[in-house]
N, C-alpha and C positions, 0 to 999 in steps of 0.2 A: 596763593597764601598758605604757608603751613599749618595744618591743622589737627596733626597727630597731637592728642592730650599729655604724650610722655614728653615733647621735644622741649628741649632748650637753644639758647643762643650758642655757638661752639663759639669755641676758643680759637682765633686764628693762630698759625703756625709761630707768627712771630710771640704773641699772647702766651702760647705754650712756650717755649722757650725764656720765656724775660720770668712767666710765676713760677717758671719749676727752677730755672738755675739761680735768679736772684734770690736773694731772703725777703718775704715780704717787709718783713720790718723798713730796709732798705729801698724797695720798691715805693714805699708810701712816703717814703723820707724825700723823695726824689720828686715825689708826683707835686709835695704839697709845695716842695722849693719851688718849681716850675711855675704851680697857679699863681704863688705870690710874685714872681716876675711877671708873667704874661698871661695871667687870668682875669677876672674879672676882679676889679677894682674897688668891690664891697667886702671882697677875704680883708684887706688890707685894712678895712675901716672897721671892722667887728668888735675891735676892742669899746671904739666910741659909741654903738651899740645896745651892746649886750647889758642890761642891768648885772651889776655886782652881785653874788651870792644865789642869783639863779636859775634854774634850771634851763634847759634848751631842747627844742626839740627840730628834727632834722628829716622835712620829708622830702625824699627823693635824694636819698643820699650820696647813692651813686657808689664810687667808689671811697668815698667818705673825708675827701679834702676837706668842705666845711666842719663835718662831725670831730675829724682831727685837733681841728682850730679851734672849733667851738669848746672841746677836752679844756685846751687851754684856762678857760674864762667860766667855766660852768662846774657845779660842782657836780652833775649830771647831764649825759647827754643821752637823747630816746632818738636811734639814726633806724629808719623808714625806708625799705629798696626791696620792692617783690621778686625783681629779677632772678632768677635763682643763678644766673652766670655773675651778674654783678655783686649779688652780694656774697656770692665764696670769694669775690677779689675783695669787696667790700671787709668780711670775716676774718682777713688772712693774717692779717693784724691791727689789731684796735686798741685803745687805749685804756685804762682798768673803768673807767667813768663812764664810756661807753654802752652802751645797751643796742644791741643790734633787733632789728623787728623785718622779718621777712613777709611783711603783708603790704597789700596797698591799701593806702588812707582814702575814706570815697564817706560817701553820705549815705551809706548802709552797709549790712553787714552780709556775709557769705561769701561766694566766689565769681572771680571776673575773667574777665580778658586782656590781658595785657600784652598791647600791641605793637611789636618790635621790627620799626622800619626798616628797609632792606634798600640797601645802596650801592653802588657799585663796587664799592671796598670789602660788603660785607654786611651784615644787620649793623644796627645801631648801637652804639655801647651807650649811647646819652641820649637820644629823643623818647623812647620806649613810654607807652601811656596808656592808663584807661582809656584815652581820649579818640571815640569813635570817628572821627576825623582823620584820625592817623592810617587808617587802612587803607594802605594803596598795594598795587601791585606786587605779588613776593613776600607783603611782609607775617612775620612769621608770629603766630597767635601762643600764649602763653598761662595756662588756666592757672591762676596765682586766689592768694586770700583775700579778701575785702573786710575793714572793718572802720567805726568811724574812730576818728580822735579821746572826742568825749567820751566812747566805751574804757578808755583806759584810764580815766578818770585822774590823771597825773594833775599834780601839783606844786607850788615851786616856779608854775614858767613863769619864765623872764622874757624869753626868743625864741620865735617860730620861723624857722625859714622854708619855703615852698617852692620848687622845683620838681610839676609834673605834666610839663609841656600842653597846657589847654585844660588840666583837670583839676584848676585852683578850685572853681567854683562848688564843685562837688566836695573837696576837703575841706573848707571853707563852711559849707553845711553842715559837716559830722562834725565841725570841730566848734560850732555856735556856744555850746554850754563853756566849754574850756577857756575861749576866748572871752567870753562875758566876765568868766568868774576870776580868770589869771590877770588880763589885761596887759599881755606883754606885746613886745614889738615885734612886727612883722616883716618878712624880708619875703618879696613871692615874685617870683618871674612871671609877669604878666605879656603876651603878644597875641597881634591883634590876627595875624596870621593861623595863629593854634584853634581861633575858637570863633573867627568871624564875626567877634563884635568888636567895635573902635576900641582905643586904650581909654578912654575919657570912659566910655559907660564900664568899663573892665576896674576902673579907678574906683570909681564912683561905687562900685559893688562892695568893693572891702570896706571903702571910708562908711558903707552902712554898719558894719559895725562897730561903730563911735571910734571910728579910729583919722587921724591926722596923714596926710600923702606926704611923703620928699622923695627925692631923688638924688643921687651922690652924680658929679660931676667934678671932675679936676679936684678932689679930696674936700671937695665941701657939700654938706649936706642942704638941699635946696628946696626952699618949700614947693607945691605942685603948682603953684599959681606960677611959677618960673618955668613948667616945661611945655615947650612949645611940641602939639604932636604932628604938625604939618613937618616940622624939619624934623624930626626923628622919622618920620614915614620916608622922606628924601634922603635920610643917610640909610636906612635900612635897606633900599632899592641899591646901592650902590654896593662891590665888593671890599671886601676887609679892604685889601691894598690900596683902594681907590679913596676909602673912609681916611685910613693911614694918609698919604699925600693930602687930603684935602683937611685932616686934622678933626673930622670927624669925627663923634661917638654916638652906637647905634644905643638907645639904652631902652632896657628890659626888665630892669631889675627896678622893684619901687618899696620904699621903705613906708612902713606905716606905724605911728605911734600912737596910744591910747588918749583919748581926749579928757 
């Protein structure tokens, strides 16, 4: 496990090549066509979403497909990604509405660990987590900032999206005051995998804060009483291509709206 305080995730060669010869502008233009063909099937439904006129916040940005989209639709967006590799891709080009925040969202403040799994391609450019779970052999440790939500005191949200592989629970806490007082809808990747509790009590954790469950399937939004988690566990055991053939969708993504 690397553990030097200075180290970051490097660049692969191909990675060097596409950010220094392409223009980012172009790079992101490319990235975000792509999710909206072959990505996850909630970019697509955001419009239906997002309350009108306000604000959004984007943790776990990544390289900032949502945060792009979200541009769209928000008159502000607050995009979240401690990575210091990710978010100079994240940085490279953003849109004026934008706000970049290079800390992790957690349920206190100071500095953490942020734990960057290492796979045979390379570390991770997308599972990377507070989430002490995540440390497995190689992977490579990253002393980044911690602060919670609520410290930022932001106002205006409409839409929260959360993507930090097993560390809802923790952002979820820091962000108690925010979500009370804004009452916007929620979009969090929940798996039951990241954090070893069922998806029913992982459900059940957000709907504590007065909030309503759905799930998008085939572009309709479904209440939770509809999702079955014995066959989402069966399609999740199975590979994309096998999902594909058999017409399968693994789903992780769960929508929640204020009651």
């Amino acid at each position: 496990m690397a553990t030097d305080p200075a180290w970051t995730p490097p660049l692969s060669l191909g990675e060097w090549l596409k950010y220094t010869l392409v223009p980012p502008r172009l790079n992101m233009w490319r990235l975000v066509r792509k999710h909206l063909r072959k990505g996850e099937p909630e970019l697509r439904f955001l419009p239906q979403m997002v309350p009108p006129g306000r604000n959004a916040i984007d943790v776990g940005a990544n390289k900032g497909v949502y945060s792009h989209l979200l541009a769209r639709l928000c008159p502000q967006v607050e995009a979240f990604e401690p990575s210091p590799k990710i978010y100079r891709l994240l940085t490279g080009y953003l849109p004026a509405n934008v706000t970049p925040h290079q800390v992790a969202l957690s349920d206190q403040a100071g500095t953490a660990e942020l734990i960057v799994p290492l796979h045979s391609s390379g570390y991770s450019n997308q599972t990377a987590s507070l989430n002490p779970r995540k440390r497995s052999a190689g992977a490579g440790i990253v002393n980044v900032i911690q602060r919670t939500l609520d410290s930022y005191g932001f106002t205006n949200v409409g839409f929260i999206k959360i993507d930090v592989e097993g560390f809802e629970e923790a952002v979820l806490a820091g962000a108690r005051d925010t979500i009370a007082r804004e009452r916007p809808v929620l979009q969090i990747e929940l798996e039951e995998q990241h954090t070893g509790k069922t998806i029913e009590d992982l459900i059940a954790g957000v709907c504590a804060h007065r909030m309503e469950a759905f799930f998008l399937q085939d572009g309709v939004l479904h209440p939770i009483a509809a999702f079955d988690p014995a066959a989402n566990r069966a399609a999740f055991r199975e590979s994309s291509s096998e999902r594909r053939r058999l017409g399968l969708r693994y789903i992780n993504n769960f929508i929640f709206k204020p009651l």
